[in-house]
C-alpha positions, 0 to 999 in steps of 0.5 A: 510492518513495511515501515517498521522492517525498512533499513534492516529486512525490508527487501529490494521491492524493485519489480514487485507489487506492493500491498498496502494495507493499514489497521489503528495508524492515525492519519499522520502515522500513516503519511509519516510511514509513506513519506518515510519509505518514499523517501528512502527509495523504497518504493523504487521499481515497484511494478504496481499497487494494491491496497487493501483495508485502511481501518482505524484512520480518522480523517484530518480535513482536508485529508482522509487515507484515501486522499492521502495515499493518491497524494503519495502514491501518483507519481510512481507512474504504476497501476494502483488498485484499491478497494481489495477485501485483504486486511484486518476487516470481517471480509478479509480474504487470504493473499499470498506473499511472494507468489507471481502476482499479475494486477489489471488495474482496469479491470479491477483485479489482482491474480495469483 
């Protein structure tokens, strides 16, 4: 969704963290939606990571989703924490959308 509302809704995403979370989206549907926004400068600012289920991407050796986001996403220089229940799986928990959001990457959590 990111992806689709970039360059007519996507708002300033400069000082928030961003969730990335990903459901049926072929490895290069996926890299071609982080290329795109990268490159456009969404990314710009963002304050920290979070990525939640990446359901439905089959690998393409050499890469996988996991592989392909460190690709994309070390070089904001921002914490990123991965692996949160949040998403289309069973276990998928509730976060809400612009509420004041702390991340402690080392501690592997995400506070609202």
């Amino acid at each position: 969704m990111v992806a689709t509302a970039a360059g007519w809704a996507l708002p300033s995403l400069r000082g928030a963290i961003l969730l990335i979370e990903s459901a049926g989206l072929g490895i290069g549907q996926f890299d071609r939606a982080l290329t795109m926004l990268t490159r456009a400068g969404h990314f710009d600012g963002v304050a920290g990571i979070v990525i939640g289920h990446i359901t439905g991407t089959p690998a393409n050796p050499p890469l996988d989703a996991i592989e392909l986001l460190r690709q994309h996403l070390s070089s904001f220089g921002v914490p990123v924490l991965g692996g949160l229940p949040i998403g289309h799986d069973a276990d998928a928990r509730s976060v809400l959308i612009g509420a004041q959001t702390e991340i402690d990457a080392t501690a592997g959590l995400l506070m609202q």
